[in-house]
PDB file of N, CA, C and O in Angstrom:
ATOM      1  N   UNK A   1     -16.572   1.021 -11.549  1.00  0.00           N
ATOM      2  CA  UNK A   1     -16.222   0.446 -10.265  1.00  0.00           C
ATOM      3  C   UNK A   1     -14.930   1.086  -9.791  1.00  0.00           C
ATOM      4  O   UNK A   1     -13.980   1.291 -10.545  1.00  0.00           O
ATOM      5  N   UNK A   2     -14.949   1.435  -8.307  1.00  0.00           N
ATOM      6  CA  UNK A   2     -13.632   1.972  -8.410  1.00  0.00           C
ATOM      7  C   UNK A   2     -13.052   0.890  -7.409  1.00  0.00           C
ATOM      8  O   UNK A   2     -13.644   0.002  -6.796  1.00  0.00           O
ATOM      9  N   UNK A   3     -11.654   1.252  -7.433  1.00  0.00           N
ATOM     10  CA  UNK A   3     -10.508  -0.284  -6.417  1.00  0.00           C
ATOM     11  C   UNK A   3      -9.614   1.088  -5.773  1.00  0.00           C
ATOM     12  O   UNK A   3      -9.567   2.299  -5.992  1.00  0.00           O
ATOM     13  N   UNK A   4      -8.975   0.137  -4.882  1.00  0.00           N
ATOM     14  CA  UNK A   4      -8.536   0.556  -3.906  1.00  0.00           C
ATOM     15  C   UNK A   4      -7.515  -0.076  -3.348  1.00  0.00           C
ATOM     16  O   UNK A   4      -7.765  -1.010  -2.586  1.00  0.00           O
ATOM     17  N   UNK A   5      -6.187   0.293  -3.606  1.00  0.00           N
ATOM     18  CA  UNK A   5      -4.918  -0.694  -3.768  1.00  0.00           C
ATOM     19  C   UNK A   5      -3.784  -0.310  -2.514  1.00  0.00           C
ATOM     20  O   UNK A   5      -3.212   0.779  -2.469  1.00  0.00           O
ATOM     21  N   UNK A   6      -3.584  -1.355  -1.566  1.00  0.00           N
ATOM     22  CA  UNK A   6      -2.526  -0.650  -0.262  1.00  0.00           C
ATOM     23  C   UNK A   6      -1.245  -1.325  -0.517  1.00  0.00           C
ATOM     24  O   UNK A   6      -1.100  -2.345  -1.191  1.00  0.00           O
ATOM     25  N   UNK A   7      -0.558  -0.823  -0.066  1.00  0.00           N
ATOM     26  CA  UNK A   7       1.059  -1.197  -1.103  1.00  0.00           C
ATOM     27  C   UNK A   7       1.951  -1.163   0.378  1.00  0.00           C
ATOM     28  O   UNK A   7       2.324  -0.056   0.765  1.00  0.00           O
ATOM     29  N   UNK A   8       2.272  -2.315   1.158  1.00  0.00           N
ATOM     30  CA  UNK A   8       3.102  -1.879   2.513  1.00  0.00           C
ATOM     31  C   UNK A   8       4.606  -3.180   1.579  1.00  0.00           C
ATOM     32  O   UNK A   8       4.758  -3.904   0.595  1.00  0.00           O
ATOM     33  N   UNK A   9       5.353  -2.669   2.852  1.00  0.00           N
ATOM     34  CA  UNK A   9       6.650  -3.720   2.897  1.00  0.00           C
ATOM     35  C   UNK A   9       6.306  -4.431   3.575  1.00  0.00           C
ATOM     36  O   UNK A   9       5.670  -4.169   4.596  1.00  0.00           O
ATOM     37  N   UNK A  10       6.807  -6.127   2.986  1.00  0.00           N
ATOM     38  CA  UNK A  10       6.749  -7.262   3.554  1.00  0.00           C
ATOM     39  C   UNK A  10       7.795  -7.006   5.014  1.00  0.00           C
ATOM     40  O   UNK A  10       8.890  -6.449   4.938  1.00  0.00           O
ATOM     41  N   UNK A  11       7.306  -7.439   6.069  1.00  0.00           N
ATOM     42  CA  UNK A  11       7.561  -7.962   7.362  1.00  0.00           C
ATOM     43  C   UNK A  11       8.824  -7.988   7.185  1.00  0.00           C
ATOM     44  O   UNK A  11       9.167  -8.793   6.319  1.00  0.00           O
ATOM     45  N   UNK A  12      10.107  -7.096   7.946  1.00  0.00           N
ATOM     46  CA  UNK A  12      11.359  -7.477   7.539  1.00  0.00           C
ATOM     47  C   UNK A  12      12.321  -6.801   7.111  1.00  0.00           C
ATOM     48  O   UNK A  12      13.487  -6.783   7.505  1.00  0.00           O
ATOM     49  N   UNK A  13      11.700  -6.095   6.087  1.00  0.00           N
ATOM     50  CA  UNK A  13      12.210  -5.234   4.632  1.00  0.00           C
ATOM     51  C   UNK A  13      12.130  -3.994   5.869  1.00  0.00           C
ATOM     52  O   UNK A  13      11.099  -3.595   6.411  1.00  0.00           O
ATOM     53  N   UNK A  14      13.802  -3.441   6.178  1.00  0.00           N
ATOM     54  CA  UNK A  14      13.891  -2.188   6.309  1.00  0.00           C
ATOM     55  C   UNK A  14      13.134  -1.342   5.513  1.00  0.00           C
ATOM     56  O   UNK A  14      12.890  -1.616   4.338  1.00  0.00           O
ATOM     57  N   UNK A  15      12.699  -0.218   6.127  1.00  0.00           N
ATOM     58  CA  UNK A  15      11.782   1.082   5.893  1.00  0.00           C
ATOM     59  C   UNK A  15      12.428   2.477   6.116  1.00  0.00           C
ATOM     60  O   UNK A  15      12.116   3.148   7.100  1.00  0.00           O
ATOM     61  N   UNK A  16      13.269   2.884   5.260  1.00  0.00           N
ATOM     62  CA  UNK A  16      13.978   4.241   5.723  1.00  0.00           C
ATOM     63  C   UNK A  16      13.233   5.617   6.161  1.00  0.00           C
ATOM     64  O   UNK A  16      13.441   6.505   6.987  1.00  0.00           O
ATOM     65  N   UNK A  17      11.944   5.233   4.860  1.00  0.00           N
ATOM     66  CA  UNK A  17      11.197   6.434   4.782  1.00  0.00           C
ATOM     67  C   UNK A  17      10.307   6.675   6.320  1.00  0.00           C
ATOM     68  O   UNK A  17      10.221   7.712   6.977  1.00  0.00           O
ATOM     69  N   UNK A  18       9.797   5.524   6.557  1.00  0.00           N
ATOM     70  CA  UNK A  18       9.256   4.928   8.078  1.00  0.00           C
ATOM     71  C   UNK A  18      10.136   5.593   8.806  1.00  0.00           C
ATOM     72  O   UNK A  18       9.855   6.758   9.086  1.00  0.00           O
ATOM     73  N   UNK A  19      11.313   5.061   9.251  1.00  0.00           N
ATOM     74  CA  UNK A  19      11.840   5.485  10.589  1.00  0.00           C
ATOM     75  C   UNK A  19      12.157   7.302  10.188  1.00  0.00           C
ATOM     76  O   UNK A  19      12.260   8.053  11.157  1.00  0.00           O
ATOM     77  N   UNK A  20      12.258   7.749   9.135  1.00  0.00           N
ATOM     78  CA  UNK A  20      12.899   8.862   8.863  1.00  0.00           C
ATOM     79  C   UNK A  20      11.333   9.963   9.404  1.00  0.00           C
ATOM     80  O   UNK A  20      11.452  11.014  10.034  1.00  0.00           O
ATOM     81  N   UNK A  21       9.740   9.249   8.871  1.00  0.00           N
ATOM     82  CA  UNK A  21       8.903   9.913   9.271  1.00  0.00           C
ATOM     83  C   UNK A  21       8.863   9.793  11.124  1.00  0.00           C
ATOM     84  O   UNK A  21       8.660  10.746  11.876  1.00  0.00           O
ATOM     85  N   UNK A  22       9.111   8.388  11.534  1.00  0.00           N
ATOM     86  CA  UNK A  22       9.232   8.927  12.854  1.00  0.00           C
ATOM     87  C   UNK A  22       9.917   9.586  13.920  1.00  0.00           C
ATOM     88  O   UNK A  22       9.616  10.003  15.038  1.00  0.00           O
ATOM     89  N   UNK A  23      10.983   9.538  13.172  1.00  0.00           N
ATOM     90  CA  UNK A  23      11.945  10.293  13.521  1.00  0.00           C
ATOM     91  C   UNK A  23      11.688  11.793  13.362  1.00  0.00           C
ATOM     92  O   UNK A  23      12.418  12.480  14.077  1.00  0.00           O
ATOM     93  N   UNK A  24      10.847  12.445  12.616  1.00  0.00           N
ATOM     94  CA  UNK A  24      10.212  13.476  12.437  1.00  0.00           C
ATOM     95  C   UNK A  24       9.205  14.131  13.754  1.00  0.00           C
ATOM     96  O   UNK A  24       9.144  15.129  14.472  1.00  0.00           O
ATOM     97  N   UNK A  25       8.365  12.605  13.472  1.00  0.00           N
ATOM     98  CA  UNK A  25       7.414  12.917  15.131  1.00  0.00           C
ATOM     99  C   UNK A  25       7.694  13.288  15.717  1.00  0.00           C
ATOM    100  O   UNK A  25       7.279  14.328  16.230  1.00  0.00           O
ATOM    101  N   UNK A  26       9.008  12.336  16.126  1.00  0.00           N
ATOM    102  CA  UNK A  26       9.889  12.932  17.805  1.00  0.00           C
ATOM    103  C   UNK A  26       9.939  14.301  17.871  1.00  0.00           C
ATOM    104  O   UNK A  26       9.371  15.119  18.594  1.00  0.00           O
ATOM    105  N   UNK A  27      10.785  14.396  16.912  1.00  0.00           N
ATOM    106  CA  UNK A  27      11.376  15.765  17.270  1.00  0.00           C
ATOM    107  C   UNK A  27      10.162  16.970  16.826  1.00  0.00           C
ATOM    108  O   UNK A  27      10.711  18.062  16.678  1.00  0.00           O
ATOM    109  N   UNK A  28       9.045  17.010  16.644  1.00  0.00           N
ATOM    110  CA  UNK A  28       7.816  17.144  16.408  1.00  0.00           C
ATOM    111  C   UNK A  28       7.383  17.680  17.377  1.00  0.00           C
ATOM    112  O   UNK A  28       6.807  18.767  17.334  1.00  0.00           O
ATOM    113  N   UNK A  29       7.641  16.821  18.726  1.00  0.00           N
ATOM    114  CA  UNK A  29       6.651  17.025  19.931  1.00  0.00           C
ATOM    115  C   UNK A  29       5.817  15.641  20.138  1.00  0.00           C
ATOM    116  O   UNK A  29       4.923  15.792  20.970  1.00  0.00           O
ATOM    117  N   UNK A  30       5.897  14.182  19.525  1.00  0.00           N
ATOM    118  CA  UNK A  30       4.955  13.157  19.565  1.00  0.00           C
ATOM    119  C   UNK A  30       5.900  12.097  20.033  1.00  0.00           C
ATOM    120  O   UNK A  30       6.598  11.576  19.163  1.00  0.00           O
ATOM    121  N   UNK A  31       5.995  11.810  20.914  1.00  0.00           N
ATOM    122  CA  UNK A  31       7.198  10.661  21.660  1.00  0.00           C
ATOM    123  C   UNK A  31       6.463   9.599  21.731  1.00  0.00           C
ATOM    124  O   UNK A  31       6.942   8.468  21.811  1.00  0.00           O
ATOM    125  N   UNK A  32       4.937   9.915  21.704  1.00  0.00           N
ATOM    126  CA  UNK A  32       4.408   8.640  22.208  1.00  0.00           C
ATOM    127  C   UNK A  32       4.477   7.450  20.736  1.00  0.00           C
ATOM    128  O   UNK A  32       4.284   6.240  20.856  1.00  0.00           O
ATOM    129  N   UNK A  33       4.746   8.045  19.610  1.00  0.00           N
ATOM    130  CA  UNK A  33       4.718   7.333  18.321  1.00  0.00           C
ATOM    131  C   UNK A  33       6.141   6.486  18.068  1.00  0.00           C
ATOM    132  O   UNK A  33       7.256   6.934  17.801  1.00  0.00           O
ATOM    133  N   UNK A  34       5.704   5.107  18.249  1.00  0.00           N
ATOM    134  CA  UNK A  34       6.936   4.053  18.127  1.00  0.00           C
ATOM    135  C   UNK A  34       7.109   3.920  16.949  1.00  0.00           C
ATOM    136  O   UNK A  34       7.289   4.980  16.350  1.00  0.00           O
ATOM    137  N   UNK A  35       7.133   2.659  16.126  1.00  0.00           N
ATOM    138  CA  UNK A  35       7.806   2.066  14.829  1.00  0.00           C
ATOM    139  C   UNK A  35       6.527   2.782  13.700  1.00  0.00           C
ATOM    140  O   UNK A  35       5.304   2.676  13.789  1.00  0.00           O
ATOM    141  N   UNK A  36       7.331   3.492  12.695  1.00  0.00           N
ATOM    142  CA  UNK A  36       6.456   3.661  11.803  1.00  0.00           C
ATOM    143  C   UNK A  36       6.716   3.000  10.388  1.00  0.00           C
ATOM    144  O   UNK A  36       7.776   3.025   9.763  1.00  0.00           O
ATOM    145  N   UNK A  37       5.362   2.322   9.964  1.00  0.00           N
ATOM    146  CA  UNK A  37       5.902   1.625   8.118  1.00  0.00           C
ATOM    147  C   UNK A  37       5.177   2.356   7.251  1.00  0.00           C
ATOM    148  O   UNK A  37       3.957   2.231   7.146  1.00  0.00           O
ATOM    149  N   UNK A  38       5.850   3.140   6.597  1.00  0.00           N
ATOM    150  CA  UNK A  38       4.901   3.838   5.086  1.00  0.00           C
ATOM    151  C   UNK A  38       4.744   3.029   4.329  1.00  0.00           C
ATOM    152  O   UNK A  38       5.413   1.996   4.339  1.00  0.00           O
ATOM    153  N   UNK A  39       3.790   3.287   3.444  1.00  0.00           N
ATOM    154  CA  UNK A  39       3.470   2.406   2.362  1.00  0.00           C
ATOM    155  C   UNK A  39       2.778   3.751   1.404  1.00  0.00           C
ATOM    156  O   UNK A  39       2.897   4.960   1.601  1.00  0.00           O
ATOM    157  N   UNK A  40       1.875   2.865   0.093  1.00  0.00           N
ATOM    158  CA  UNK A  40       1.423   3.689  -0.940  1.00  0.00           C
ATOM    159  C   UNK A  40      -0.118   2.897  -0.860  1.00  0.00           C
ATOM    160  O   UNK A  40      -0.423   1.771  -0.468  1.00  0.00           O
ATOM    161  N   UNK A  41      -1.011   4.133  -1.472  1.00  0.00           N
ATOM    162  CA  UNK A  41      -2.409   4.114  -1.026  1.00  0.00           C
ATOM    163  C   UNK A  41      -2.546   4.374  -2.992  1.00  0.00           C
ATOM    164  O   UNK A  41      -1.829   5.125  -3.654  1.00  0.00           O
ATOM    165  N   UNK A  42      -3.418   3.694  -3.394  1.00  0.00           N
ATOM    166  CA  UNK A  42      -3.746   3.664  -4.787  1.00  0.00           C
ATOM    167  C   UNK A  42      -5.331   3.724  -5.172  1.00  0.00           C
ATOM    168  O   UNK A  42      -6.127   2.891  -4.739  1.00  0.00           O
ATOM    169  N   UNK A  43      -5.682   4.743  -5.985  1.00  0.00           N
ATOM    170  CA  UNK A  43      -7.256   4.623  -6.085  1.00  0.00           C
ATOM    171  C   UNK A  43      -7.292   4.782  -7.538  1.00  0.00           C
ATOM    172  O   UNK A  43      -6.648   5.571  -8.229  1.00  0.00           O
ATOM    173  N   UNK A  44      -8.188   3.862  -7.903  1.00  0.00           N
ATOM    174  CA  UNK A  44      -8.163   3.303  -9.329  1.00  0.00           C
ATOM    175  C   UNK A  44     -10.089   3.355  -9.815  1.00  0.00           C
ATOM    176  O   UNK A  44     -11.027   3.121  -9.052  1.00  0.00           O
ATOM    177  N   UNK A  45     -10.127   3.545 -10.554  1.00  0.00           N
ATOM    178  CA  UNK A  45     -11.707   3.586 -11.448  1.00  0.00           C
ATOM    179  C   UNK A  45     -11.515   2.605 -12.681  1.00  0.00           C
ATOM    180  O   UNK A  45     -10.619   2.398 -13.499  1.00  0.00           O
ATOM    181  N   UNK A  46     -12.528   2.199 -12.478  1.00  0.00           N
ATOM    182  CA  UNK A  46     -12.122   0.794 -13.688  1.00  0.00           C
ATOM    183  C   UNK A  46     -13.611   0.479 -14.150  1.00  0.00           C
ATOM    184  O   UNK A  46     -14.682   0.498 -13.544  1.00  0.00           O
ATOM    185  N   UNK A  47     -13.188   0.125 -15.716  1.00  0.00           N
ATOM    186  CA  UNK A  47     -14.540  -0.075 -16.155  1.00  0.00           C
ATOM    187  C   UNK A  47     -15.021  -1.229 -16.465  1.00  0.00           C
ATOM    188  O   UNK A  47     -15.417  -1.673 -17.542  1.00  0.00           O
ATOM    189  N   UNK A  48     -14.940  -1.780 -15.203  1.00  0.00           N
ATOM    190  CA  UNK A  48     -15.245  -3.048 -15.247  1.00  0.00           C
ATOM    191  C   UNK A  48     -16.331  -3.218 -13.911  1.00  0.00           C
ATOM    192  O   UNK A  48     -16.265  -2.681 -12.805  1.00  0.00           O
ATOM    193  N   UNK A  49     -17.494  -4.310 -14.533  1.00  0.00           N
ATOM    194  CA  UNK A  49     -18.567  -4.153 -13.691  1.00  0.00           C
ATOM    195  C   UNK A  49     -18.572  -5.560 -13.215  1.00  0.00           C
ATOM    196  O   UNK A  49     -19.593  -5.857 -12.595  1.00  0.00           O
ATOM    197  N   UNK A  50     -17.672  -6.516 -13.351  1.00  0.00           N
ATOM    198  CA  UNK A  50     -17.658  -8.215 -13.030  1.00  0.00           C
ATOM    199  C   UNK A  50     -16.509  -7.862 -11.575  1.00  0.00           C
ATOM    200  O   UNK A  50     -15.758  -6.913 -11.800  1.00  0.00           O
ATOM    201  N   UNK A  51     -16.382  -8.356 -10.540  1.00  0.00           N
ATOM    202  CA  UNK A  51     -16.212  -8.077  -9.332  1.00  0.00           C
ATOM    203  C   UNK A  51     -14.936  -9.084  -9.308  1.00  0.00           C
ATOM    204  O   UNK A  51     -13.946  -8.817  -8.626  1.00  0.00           O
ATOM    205  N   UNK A  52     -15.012 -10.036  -9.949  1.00  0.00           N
ATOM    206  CA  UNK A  52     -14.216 -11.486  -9.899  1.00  0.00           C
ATOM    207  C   UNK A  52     -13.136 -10.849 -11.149  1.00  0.00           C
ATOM    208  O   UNK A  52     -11.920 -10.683 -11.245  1.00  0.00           O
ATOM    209  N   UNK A  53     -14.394 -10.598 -12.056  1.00  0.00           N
ATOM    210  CA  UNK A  53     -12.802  -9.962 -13.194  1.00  0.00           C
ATOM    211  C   UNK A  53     -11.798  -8.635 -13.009  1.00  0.00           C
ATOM    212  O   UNK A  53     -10.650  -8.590 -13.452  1.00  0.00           O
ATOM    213  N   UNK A  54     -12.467  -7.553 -12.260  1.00  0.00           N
ATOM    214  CA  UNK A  54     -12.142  -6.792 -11.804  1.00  0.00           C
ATOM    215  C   UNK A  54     -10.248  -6.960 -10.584  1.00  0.00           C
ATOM    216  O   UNK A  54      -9.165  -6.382 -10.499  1.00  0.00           O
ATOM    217  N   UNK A  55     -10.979  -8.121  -9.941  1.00  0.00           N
ATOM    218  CA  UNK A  55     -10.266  -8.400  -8.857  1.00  0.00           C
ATOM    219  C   UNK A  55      -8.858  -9.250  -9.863  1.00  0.00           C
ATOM    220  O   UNK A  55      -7.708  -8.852 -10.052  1.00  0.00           O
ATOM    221  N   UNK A  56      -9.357 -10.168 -10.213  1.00  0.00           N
ATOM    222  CA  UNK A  56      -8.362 -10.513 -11.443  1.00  0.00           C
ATOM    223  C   UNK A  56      -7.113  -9.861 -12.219  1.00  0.00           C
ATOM    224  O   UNK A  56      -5.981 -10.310 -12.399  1.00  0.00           O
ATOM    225  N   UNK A  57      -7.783  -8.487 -12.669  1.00  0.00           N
ATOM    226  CA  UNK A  57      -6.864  -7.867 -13.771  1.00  0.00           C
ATOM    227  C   UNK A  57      -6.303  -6.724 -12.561  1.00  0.00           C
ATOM    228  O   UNK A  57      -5.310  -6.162 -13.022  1.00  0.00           O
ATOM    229  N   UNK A  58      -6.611  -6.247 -11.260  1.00  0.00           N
ATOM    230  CA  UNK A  58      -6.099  -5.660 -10.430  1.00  0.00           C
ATOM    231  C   UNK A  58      -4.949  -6.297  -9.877  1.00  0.00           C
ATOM    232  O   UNK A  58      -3.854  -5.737  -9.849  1.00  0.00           O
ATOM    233  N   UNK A  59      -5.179  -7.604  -9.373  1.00  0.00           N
ATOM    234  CA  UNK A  59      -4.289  -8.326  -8.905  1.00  0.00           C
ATOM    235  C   UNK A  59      -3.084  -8.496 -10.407  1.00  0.00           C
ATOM    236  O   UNK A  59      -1.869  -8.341 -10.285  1.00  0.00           O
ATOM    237  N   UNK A  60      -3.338  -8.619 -10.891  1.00  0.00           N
ATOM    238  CA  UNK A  60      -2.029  -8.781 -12.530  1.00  0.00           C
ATOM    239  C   UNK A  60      -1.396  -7.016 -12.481  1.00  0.00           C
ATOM    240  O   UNK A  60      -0.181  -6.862 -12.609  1.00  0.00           O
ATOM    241  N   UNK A  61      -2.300  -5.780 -12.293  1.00  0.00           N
ATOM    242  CA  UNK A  61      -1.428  -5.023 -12.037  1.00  0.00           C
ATOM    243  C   UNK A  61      -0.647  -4.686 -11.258  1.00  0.00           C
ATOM    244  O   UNK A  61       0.272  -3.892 -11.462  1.00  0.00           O
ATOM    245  N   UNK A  62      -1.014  -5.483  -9.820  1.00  0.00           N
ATOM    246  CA  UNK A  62      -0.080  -5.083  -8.900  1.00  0.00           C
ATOM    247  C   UNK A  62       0.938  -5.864  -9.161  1.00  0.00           C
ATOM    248  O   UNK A  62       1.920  -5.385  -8.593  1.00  0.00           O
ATOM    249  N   UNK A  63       1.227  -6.883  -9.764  1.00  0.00           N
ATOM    250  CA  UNK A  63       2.112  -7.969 -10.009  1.00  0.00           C
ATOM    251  C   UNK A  63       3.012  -7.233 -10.401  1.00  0.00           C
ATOM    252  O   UNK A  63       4.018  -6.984  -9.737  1.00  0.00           O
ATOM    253  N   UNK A  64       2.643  -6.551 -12.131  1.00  0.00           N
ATOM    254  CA  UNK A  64       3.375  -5.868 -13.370  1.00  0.00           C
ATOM    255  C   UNK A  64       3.990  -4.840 -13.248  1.00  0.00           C
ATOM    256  O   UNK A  64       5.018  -4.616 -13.888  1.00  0.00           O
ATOM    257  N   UNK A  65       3.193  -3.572 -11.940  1.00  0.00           N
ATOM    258  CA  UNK A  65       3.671  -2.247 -11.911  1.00  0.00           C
ATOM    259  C   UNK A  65       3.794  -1.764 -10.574  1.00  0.00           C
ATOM    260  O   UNK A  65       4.811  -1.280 -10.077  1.00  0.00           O
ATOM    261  N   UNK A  66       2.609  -1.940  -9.990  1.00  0.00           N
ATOM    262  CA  UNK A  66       1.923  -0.993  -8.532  1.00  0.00           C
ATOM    263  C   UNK A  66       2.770  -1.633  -7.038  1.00  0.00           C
ATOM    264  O   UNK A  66       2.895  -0.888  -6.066  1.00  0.00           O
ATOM    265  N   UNK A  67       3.145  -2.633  -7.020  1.00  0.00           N
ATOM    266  CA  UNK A  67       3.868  -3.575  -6.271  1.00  0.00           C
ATOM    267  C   UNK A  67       4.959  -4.206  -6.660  1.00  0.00           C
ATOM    268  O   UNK A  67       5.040  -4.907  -7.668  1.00  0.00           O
ATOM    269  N   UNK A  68       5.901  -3.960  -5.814  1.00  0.00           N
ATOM    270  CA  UNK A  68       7.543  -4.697  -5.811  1.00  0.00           C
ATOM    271  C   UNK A  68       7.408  -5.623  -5.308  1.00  0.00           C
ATOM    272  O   UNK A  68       7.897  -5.571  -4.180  1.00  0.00           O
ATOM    273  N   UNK A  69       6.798  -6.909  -5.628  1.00  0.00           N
ATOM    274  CA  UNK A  69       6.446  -8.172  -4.719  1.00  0.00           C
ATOM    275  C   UNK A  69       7.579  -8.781  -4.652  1.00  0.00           C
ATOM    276  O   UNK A  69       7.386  -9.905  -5.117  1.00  0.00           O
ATOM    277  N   UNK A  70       9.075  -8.624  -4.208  1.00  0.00           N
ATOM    278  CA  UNK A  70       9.830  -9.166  -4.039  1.00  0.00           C
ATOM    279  C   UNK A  70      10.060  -8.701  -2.611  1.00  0.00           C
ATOM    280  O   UNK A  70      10.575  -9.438  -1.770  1.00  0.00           O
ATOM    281  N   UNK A  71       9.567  -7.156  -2.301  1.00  0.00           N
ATOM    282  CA  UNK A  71      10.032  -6.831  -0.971  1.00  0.00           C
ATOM    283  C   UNK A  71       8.270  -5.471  -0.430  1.00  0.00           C
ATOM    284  O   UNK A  71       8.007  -4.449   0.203  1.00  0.00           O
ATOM    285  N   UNK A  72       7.670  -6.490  -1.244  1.00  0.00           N
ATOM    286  CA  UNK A  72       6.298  -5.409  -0.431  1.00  0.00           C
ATOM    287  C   UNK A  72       4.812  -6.429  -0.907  1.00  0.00           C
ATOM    288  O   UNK A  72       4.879  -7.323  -1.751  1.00  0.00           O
ATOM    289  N   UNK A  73       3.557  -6.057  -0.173  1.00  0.00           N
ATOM    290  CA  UNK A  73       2.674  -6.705   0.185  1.00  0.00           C
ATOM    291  C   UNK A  73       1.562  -5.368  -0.422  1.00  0.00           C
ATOM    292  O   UNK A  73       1.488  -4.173  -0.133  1.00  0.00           O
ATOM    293  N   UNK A  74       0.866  -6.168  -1.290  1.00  0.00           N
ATOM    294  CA  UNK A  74      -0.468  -5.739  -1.406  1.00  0.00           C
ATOM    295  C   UNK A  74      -1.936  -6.084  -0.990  1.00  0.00           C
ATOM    296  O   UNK A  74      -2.097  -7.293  -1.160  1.00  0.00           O
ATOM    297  N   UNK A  75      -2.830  -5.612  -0.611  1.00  0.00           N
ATOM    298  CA  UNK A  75      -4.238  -5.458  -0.740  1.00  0.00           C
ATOM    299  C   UNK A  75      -4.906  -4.765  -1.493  1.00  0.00           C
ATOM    300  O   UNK A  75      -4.622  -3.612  -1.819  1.00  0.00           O
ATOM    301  N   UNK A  76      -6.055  -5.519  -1.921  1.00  0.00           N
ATOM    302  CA  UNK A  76      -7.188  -4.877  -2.950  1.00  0.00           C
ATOM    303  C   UNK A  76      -8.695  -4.786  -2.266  1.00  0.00           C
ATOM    304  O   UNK A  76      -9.309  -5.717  -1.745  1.00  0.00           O
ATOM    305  N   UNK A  77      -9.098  -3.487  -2.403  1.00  0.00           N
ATOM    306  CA  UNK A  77     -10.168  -3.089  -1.840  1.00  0.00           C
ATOM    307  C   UNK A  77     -11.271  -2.735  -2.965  1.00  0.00           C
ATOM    308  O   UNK A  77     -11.157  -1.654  -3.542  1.00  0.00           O
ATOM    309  N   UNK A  78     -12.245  -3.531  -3.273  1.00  0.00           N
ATOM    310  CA  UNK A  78     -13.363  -3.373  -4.137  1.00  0.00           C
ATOM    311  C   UNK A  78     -14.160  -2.287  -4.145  1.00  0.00           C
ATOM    312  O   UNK A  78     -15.283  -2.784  -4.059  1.00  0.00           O
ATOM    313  N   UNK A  79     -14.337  -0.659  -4.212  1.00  0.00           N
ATOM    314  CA  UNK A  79     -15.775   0.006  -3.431  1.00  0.00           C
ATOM    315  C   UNK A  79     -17.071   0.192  -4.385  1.00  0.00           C
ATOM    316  O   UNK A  79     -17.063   0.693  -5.510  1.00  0.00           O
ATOM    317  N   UNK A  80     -17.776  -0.135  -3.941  1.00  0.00           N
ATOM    318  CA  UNK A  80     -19.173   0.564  -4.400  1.00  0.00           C
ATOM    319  C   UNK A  80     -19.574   1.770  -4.874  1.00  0.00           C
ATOM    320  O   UNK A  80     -20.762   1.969  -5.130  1.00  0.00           O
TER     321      UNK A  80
END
């Protein structure tokens, strides 16, 4: 099964890397691009075929490693 893990900053939490990429745009040639938030995109293969347990031991890694849940927000994406 593979997962699919999105890693943004909670609502709030300055973003250096964000304004520093849009700040890039600008001067790029792209004015029309306002506030930008980076985050981290995670793709995981797991050998696990239970969907509920899967989701389970994903969610405990983002807790442990993949996510700074003090100042960022995850989602978990199941794929087929």
């Amino acid at each position: 099964m593979k997962a699919r893990v999105h890693v943004t900053l909670k609502t709030g939490v300055l973003d250096p890397q964000g304004k520093a990429i849009g700040n890039a745009l600008h001067r790029l040639g792209f004015p029309e691009v306002g506030d930008v938030r980076q985050g981290k995109f995670i793709e995981l293969e797991l050998a696990e075929t239970d969907a509920d347990r899967a989701k389970s031991r994903l969610d405990e890694m983002c807790r442990k490693l993949l996510a700074n849940t003090v100042i960022e927000n995850y989602r978990i994406e199941l794929v087929s």
